[in-house]
N, CA, C and O atoms as CSV, one atom per row, in Angstrom:
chain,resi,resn,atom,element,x,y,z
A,1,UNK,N,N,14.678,-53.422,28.753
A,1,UNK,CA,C,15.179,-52.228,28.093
A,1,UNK,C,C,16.224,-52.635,27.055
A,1,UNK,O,O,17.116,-53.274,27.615
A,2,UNK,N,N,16.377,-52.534,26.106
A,2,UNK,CA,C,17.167,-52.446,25.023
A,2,UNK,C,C,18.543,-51.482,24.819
A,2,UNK,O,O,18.502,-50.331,24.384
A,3,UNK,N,N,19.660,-52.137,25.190
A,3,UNK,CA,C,20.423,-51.689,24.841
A,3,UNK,C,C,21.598,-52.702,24.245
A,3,UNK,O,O,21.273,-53.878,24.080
A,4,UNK,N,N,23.108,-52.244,23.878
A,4,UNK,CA,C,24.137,-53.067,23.540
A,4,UNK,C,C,24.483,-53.555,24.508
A,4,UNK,O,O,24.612,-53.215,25.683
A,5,UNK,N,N,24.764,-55.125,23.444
A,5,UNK,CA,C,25.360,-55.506,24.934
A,5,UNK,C,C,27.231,-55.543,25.165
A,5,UNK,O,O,27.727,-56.030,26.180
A,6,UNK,N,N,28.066,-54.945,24.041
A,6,UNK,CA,C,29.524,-54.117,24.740
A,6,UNK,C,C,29.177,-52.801,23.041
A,6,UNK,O,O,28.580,-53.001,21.983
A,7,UNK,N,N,29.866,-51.642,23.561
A,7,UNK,CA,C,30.618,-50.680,22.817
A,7,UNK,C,C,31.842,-50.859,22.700
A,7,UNK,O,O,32.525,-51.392,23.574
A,8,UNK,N,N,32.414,-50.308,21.267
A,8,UNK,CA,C,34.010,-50.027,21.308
A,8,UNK,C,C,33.961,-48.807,22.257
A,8,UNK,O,O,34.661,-49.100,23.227
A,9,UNK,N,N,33.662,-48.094,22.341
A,9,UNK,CA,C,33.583,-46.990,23.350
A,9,UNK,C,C,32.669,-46.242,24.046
A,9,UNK,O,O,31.717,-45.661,23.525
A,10,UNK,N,N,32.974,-46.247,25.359
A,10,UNK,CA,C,31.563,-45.504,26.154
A,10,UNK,C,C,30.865,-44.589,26.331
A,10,UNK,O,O,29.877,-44.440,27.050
A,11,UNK,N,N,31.668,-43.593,25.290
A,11,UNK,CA,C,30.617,-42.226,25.227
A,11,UNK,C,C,30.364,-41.719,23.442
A,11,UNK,O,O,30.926,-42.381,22.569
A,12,UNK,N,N,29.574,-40.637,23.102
A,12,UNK,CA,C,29.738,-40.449,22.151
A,12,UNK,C,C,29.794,-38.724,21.922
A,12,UNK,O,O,29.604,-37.951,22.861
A,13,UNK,N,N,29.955,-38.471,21.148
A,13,UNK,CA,C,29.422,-36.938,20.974
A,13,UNK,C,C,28.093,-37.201,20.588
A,13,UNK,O,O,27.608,-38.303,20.335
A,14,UNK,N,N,27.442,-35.897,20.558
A,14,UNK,CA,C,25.702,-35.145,20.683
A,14,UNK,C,C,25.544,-35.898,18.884
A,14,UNK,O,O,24.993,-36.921,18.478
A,15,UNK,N,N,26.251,-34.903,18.252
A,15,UNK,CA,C,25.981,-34.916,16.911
A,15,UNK,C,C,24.738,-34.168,16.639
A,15,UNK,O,O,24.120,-33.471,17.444
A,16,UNK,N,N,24.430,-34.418,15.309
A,16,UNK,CA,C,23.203,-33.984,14.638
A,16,UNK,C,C,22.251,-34.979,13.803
A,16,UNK,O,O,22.689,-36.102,13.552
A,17,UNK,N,N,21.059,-34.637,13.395
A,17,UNK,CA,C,20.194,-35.694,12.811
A,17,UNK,C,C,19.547,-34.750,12.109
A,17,UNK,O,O,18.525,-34.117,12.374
A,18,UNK,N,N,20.864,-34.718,10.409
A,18,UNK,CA,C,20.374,-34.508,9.285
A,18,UNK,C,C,19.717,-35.301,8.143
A,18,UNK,O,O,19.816,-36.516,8.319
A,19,UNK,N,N,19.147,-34.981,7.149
A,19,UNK,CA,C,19.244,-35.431,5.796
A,19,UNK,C,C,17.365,-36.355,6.159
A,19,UNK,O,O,16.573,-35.988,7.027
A,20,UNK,N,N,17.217,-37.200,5.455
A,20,UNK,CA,C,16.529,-38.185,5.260
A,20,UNK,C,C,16.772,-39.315,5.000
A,20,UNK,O,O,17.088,-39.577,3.839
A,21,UNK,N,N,16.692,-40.603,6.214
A,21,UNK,CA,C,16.776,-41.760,6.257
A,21,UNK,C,C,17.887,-42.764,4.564
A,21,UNK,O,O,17.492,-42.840,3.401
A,22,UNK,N,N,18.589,-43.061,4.872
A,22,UNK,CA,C,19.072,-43.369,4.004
A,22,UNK,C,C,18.846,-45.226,3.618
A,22,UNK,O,O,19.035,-45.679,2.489
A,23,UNK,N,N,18.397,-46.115,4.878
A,23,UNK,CA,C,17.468,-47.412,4.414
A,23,UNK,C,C,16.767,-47.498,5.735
A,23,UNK,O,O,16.925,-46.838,6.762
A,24,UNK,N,N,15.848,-48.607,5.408
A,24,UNK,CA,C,15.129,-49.161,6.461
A,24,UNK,C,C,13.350,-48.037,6.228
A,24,UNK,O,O,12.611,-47.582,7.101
A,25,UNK,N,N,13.249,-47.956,4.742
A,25,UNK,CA,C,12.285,-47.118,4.665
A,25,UNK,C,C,11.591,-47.429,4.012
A,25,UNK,O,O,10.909,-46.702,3.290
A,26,UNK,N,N,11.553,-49.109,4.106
A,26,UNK,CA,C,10.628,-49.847,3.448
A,26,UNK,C,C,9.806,-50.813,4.043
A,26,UNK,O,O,10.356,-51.123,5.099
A,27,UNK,N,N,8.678,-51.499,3.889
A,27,UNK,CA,C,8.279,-52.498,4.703
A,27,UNK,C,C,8.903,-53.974,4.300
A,27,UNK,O,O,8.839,-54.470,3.176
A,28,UNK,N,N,9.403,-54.453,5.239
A,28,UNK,CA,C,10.308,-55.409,4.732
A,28,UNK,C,C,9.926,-56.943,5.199
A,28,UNK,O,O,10.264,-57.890,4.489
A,29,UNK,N,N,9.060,-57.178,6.678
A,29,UNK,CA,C,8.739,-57.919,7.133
A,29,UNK,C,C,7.552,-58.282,7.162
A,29,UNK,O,O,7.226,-59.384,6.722
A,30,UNK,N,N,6.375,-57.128,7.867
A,30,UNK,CA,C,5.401,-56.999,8.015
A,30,UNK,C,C,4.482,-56.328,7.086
A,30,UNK,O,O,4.998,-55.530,6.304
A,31,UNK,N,N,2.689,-56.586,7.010
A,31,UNK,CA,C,1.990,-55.637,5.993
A,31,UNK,C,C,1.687,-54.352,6.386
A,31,UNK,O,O,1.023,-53.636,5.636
A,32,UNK,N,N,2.119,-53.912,7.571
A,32,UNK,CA,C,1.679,-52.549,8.057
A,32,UNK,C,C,3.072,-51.797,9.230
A,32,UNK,O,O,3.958,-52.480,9.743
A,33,UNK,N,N,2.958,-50.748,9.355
A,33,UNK,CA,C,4.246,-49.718,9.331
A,33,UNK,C,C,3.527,-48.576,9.998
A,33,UNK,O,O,2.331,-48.294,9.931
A,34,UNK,N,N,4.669,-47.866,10.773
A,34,UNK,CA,C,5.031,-46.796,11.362
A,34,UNK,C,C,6.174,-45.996,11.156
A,34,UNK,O,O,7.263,-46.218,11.686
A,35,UNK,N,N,5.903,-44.977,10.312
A,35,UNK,CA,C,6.849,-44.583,9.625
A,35,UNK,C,C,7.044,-43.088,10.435
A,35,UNK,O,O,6.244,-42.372,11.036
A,36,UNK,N,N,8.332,-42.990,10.184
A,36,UNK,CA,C,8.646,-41.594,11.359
A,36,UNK,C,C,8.545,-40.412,9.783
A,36,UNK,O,O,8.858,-40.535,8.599
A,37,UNK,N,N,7.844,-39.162,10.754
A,37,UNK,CA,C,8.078,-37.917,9.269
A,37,UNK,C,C,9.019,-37.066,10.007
A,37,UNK,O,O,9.151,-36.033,9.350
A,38,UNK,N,N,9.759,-37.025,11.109
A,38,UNK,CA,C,9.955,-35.862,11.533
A,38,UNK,C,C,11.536,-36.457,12.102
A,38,UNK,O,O,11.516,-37.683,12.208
A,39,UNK,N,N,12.753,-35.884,12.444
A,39,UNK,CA,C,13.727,-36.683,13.272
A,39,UNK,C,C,13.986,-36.022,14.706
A,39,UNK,O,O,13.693,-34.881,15.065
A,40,UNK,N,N,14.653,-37.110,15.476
A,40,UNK,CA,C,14.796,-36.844,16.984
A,40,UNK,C,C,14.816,-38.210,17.193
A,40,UNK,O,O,14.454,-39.238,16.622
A,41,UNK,N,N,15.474,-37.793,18.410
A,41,UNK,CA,C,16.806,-39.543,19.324
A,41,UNK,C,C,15.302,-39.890,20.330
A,41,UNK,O,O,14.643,-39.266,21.162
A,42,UNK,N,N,15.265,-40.820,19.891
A,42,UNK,CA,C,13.928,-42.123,20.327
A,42,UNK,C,C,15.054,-42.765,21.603
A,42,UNK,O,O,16.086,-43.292,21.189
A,43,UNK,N,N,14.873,-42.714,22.774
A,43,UNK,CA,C,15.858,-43.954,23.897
A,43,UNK,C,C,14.537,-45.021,24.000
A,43,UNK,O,O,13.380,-45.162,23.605
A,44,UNK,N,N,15.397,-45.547,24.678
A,44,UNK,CA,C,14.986,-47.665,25.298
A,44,UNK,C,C,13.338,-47.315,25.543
A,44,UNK,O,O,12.337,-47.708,24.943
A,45,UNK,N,N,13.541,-46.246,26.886
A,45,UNK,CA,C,12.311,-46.478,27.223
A,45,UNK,C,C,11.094,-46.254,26.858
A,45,UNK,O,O,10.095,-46.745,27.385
A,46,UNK,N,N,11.139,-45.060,25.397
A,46,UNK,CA,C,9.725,-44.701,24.536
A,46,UNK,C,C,9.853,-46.115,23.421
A,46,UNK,O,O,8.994,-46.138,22.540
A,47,UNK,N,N,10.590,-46.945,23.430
A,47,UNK,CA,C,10.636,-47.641,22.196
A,47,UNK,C,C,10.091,-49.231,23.039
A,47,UNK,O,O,9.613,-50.214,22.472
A,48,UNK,N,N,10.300,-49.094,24.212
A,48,UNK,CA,C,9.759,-50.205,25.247
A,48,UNK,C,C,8.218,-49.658,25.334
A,48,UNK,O,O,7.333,-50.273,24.740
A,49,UNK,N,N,8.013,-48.825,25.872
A,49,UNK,CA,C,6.355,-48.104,26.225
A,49,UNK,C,C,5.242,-48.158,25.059
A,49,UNK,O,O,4.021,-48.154,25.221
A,50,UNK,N,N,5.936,-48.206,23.878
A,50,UNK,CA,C,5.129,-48.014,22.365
A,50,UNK,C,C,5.191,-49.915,22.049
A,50,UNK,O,O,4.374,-50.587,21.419
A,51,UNK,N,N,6.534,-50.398,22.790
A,51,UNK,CA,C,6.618,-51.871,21.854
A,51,UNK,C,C,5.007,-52.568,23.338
A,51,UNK,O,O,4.313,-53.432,22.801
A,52,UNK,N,N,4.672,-52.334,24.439
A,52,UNK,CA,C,4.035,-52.671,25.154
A,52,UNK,C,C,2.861,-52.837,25.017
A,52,UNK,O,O,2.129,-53.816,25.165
A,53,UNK,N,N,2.573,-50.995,24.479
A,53,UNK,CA,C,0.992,-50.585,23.668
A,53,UNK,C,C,0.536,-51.163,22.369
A,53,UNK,O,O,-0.662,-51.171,22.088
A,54,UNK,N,N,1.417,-51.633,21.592
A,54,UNK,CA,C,1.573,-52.707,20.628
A,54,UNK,C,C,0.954,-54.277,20.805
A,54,UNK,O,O,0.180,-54.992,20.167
A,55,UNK,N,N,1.406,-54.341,21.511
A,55,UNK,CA,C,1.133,-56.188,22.204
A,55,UNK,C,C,-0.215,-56.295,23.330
A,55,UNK,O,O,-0.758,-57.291,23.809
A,56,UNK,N,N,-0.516,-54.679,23.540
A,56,UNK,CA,C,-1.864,-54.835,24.386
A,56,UNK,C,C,-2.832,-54.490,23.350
A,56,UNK,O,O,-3.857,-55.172,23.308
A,57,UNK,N,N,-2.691,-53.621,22.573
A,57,UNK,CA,C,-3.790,-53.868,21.862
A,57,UNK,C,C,-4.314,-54.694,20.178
A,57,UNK,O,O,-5.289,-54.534,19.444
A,58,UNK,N,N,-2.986,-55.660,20.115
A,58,UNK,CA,C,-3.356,-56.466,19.374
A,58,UNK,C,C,-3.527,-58.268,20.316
A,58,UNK,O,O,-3.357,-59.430,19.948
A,59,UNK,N,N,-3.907,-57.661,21.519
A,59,UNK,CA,C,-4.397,-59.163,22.400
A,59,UNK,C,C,-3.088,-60.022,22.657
A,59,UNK,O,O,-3.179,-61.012,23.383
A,60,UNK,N,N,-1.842,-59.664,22.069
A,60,UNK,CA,C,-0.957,-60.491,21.885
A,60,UNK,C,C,-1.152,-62.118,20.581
A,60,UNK,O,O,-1.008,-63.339,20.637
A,61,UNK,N,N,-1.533,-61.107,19.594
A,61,UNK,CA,C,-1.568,-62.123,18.494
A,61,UNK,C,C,-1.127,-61.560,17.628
A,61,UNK,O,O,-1.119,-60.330,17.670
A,62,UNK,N,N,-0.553,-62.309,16.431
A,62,UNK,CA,C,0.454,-61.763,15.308
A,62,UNK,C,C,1.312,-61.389,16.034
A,62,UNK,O,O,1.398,-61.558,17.250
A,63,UNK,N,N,2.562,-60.426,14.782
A,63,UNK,CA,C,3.662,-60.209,15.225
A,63,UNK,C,C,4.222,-58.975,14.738
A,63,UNK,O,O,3.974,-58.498,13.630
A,64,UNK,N,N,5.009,-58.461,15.631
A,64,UNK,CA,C,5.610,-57.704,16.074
A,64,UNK,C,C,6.776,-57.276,15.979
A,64,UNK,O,O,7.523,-57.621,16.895
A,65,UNK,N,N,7.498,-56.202,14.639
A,65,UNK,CA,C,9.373,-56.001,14.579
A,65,UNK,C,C,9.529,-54.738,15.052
A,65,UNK,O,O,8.825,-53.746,14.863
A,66,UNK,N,N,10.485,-54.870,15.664
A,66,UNK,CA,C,11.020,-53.511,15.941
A,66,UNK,C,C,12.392,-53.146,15.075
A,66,UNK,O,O,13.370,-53.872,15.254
A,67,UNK,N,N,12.485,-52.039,14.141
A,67,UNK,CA,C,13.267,-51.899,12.838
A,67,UNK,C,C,14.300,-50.774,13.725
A,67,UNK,O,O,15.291,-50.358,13.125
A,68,UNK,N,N,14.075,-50.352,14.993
A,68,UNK,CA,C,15.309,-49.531,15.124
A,68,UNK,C,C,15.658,-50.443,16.263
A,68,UNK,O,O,15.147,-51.446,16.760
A,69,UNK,N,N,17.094,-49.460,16.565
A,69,UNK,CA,C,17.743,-50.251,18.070
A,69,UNK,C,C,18.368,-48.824,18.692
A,69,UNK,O,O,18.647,-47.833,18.016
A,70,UNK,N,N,18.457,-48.904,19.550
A,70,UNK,CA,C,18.946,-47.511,20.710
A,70,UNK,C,C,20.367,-47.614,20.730
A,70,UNK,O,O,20.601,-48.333,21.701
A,71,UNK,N,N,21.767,-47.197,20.036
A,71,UNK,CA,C,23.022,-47.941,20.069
A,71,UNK,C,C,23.861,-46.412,20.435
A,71,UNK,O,O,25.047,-46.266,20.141
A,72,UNK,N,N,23.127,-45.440,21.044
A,72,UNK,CA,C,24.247,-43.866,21.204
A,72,UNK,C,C,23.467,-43.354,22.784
A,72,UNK,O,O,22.384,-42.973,23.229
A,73,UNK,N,N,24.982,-43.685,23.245
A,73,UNK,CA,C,24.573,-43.350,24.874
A,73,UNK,C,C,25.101,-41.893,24.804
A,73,UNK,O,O,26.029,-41.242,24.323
A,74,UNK,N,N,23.257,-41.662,26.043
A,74,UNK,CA,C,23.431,-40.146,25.911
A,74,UNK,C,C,23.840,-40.190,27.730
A,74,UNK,O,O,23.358,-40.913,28.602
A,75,UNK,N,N,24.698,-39.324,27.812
A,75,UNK,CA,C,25.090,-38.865,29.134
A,75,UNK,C,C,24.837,-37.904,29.738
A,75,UNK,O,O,24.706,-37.066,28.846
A,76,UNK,N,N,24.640,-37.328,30.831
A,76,UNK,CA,C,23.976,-36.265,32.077
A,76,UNK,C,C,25.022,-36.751,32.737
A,76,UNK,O,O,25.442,-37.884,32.969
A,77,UNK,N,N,25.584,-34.948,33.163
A,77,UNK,CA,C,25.634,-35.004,35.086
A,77,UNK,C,C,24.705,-34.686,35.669
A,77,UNK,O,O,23.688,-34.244,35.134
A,78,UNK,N,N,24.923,-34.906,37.339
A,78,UNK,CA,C,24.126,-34.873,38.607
A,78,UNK,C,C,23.869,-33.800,38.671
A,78,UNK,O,O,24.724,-32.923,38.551
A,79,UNK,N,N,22.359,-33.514,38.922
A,79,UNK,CA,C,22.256,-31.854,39.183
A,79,UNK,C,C,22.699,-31.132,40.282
A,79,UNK,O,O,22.633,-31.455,41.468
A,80,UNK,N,N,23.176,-30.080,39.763
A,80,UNK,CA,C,24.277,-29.492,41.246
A,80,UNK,C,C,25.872,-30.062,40.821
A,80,UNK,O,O,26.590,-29.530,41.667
A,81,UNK,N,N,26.433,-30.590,40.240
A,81,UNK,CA,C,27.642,-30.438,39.896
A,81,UNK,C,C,28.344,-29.364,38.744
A,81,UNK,O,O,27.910,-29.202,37.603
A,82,UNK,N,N,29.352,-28.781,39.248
A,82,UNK,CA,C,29.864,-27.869,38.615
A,82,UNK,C,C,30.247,-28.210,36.908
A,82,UNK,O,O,30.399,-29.310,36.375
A,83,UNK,N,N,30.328,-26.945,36.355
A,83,UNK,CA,C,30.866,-27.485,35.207
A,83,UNK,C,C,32.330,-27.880,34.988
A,83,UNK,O,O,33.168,-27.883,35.890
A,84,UNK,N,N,32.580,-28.235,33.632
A,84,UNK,CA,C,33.922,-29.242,33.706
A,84,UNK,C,C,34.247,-30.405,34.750
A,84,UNK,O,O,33.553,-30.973,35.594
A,85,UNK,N,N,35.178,-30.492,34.474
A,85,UNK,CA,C,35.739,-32.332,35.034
A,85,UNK,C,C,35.169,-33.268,34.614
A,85,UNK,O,O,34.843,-34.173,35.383
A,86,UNK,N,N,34.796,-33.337,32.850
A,86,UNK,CA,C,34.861,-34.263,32.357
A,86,UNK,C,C,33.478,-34.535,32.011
A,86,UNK,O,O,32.490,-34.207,32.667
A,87,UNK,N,N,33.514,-35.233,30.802
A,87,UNK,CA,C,32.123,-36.022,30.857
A,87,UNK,C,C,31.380,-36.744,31.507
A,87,UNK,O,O,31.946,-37.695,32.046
A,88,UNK,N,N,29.678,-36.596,31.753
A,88,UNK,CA,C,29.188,-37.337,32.610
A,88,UNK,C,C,29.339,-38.625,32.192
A,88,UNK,O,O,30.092,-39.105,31.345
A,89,UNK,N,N,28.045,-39.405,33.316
A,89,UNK,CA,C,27.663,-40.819,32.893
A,89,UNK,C,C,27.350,-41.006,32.022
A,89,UNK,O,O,27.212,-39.919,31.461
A,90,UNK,N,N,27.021,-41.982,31.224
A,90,UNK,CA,C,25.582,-42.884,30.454
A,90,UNK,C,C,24.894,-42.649,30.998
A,90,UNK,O,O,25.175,-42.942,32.160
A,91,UNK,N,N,23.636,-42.059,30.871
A,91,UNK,CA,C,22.424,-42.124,31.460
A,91,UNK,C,C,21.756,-43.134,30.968
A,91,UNK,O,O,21.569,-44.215,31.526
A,92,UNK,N,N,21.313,-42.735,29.710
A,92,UNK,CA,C,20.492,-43.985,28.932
A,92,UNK,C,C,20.981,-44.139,27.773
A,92,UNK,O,O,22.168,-43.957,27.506
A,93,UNK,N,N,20.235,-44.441,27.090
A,93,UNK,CA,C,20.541,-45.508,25.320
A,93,UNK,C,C,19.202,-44.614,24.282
A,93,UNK,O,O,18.046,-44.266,24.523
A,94,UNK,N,N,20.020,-44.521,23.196
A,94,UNK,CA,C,18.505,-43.771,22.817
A,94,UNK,C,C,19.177,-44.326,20.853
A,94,UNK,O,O,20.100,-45.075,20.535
A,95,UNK,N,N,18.484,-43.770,20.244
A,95,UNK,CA,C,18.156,-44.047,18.729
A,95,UNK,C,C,18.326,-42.844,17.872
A,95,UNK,O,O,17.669,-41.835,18.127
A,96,UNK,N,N,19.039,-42.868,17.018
A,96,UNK,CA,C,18.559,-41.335,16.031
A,96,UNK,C,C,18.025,-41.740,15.027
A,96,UNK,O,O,18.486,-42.695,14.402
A,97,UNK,N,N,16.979,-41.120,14.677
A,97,UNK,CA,C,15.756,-41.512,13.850
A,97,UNK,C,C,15.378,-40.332,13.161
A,97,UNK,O,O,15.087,-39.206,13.565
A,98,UNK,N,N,15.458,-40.930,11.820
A,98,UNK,CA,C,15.654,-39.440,10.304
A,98,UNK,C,C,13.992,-39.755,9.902
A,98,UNK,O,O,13.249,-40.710,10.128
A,99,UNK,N,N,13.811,-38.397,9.163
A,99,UNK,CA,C,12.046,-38.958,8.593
A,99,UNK,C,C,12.616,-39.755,7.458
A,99,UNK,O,O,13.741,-39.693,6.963
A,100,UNK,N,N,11.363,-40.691,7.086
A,100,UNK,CA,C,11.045,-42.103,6.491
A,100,UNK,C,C,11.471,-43.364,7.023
A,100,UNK,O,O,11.050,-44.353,6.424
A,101,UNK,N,N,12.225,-43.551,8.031
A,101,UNK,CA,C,12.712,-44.230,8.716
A,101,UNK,C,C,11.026,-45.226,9.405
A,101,UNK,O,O,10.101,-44.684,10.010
A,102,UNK,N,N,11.143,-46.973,8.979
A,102,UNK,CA,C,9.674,-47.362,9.474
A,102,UNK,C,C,10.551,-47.831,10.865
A,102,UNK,O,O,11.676,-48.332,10.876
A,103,UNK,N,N,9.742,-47.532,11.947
A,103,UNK,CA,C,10.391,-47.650,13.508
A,103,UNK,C,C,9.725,-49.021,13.928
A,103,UNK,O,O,10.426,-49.695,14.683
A,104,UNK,N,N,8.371,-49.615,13.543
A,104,UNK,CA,C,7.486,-50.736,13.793
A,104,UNK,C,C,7.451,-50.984,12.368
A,104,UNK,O,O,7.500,-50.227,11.398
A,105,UNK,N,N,7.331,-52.539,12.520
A,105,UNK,CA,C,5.956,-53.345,11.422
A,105,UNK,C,C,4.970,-54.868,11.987
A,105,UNK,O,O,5.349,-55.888,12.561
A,106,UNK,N,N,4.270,-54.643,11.744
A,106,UNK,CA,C,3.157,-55.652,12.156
A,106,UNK,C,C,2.455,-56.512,10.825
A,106,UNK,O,O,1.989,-56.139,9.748
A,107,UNK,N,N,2.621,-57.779,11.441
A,107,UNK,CA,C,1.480,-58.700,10.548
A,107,UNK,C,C,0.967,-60.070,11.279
A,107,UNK,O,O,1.473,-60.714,12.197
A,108,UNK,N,N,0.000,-60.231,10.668
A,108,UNK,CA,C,-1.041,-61.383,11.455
A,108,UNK,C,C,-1.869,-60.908,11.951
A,108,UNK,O,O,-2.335,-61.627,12.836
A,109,UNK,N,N,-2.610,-59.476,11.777
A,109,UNK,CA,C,-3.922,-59.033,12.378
A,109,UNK,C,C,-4.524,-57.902,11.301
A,109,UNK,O,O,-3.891,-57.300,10.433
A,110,UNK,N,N,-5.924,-57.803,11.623
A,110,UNK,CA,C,-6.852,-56.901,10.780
A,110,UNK,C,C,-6.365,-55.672,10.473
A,110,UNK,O,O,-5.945,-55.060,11.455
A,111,UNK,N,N,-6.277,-55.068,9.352
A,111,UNK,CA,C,-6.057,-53.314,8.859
A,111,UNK,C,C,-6.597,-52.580,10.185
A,111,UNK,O,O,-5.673,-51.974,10.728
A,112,UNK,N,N,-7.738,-52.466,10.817
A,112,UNK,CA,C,-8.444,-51.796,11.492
A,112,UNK,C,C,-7.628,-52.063,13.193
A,112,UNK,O,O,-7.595,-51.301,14.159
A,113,UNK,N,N,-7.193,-53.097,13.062
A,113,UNK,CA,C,-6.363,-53.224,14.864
A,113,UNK,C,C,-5.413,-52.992,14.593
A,113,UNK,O,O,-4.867,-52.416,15.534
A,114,UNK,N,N,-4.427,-53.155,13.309
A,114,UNK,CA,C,-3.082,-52.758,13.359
A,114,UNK,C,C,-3.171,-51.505,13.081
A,114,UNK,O,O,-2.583,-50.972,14.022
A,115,UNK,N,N,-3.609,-50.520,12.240
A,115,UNK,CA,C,-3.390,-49.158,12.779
A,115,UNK,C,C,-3.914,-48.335,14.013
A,115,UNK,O,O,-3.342,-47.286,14.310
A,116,UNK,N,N,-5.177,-48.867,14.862
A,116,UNK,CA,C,-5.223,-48.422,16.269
A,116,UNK,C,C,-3.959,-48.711,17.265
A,116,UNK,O,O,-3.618,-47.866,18.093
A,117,UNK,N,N,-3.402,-49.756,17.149
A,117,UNK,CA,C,-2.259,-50.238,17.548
A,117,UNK,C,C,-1.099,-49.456,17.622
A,117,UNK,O,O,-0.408,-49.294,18.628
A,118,UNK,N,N,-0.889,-48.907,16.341
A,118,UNK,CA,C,0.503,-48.566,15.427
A,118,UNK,C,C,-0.044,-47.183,15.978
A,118,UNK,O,O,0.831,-46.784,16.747
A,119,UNK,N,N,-1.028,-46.314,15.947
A,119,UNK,CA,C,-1.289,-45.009,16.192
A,119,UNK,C,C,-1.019,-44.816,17.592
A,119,UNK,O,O,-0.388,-43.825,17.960
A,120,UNK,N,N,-1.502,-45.802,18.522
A,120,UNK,CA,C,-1.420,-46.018,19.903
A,120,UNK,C,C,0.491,-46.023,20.248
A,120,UNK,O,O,1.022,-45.705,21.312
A,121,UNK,N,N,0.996,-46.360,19.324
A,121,UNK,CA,C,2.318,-46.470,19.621
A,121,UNK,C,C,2.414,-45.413,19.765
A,121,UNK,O,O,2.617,-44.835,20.833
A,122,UNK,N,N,2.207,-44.668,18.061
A,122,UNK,CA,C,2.855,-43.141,17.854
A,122,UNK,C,C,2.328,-42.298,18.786
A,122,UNK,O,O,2.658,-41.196,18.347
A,123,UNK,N,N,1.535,-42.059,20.097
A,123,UNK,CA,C,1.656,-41.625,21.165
A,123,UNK,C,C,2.920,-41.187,22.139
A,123,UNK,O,O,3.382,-40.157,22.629
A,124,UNK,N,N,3.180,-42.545,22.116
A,124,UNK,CA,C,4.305,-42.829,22.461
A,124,UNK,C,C,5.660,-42.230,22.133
A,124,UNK,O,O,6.765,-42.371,22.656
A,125,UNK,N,N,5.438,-41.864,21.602
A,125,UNK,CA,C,7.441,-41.722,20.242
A,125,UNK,C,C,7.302,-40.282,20.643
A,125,UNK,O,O,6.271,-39.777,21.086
A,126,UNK,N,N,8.410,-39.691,20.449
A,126,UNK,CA,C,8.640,-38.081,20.318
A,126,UNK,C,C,8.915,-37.671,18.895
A,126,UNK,O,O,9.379,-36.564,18.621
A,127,UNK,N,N,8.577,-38.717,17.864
A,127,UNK,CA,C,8.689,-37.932,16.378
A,127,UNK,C,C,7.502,-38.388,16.297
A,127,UNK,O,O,6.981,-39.179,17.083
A,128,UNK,N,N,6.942,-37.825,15.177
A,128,UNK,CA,C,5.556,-37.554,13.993
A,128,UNK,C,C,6.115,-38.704,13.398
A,128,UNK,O,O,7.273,-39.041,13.152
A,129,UNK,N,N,4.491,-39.470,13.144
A,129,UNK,CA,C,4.650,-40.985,12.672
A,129,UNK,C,C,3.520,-41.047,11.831
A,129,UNK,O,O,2.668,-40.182,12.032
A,130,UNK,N,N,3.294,-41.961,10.837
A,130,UNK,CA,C,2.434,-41.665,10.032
A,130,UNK,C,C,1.896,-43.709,10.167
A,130,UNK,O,O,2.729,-44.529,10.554
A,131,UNK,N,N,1.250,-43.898,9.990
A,131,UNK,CA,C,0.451,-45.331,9.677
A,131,UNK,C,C,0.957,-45.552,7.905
A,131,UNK,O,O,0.629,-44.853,6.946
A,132,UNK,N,N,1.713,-46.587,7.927
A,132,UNK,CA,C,1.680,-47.044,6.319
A,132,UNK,C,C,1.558,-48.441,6.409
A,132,UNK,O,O,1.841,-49.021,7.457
A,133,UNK,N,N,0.972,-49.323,4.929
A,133,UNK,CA,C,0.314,-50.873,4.610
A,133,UNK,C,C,1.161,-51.169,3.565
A,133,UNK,O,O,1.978,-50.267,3.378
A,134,UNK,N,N,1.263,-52.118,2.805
A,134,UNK,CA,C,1.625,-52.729,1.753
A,134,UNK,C,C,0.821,-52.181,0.533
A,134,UNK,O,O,-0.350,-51.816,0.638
A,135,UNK,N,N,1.467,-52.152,-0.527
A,135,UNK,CA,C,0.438,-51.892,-1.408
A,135,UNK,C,C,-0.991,-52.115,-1.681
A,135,UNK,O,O,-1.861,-51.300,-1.985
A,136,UNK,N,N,-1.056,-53.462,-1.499
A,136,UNK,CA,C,-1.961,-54.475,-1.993
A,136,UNK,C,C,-3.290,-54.640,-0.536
A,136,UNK,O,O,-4.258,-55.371,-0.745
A,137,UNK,N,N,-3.165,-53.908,0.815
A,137,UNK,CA,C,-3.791,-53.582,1.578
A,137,UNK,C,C,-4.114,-52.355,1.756
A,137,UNK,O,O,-4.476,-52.071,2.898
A,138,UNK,N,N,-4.093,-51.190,0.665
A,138,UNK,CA,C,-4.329,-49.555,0.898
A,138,UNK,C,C,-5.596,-49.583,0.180
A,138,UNK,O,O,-6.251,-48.550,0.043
């Protein structure tokens, strides 16, 4: 599971996830992409479950980036505790993710397995993801 390994501090506020992606909305590594259209906080474990479905259905050949990281712990209390007295735990680790934001990129395998792959992810994710290539492969 992916998370930090220290914070300056252990909780955060909720916040919001305005505007449109401001970098990381390019393909930078790889010839093919998963690009988010929609925003909402991605945690460890949809970004583990999609990085899994990734590596099973490209046989485990070529390679594989993951362009976000989960760095805003979201916290829950126990169900059945009253309100107030403070903020809960950390529960988990999660991501805020704006549309155009590419969340995957892949290279070292065929157009035709890397977007079954990359689509197979976007199963996975709780935002709308679109399949994008390099120019010079569309």
């Amino acid at each position: 599971m992916l998370m930090p390994k220290r914070t300056k501090f252990r909780k955060m506020h909720k916040g919001r996830i305005r505007g449109e992606a401001k970098g990381g909305t390019e393909l930078s590594f790889g010839k093919f992409g998963l690009k988010a259209l929609s925003s909402e906080r991605v945690n460890s474990r949809q970004i583990e479950a999609a990085r899994r479905v990734v590596s099973r259905t490209m046989k485990r050949q070529g390679k594989l980036w993951i362009r976000i990281f989960p760095d805003l712990p979201v916290t829950s209390k126990a169900i059945g505790v009253r309100q107030g007295k403070g903020k809960g735990a950390v529960d988990y680790w999660a991501c805020r993710v704006k549309p155009g934001r590419v969340i995957f990129e892949l290279d070292g395998v065929p157009a035709d397995i890397a977007e079954k792959a990359l689509t197979a992810a976007a199963y996975k994710l709780p935002v709308k993801c679109k399949f994008v290539a390099r120019r010079e492969f569309e």
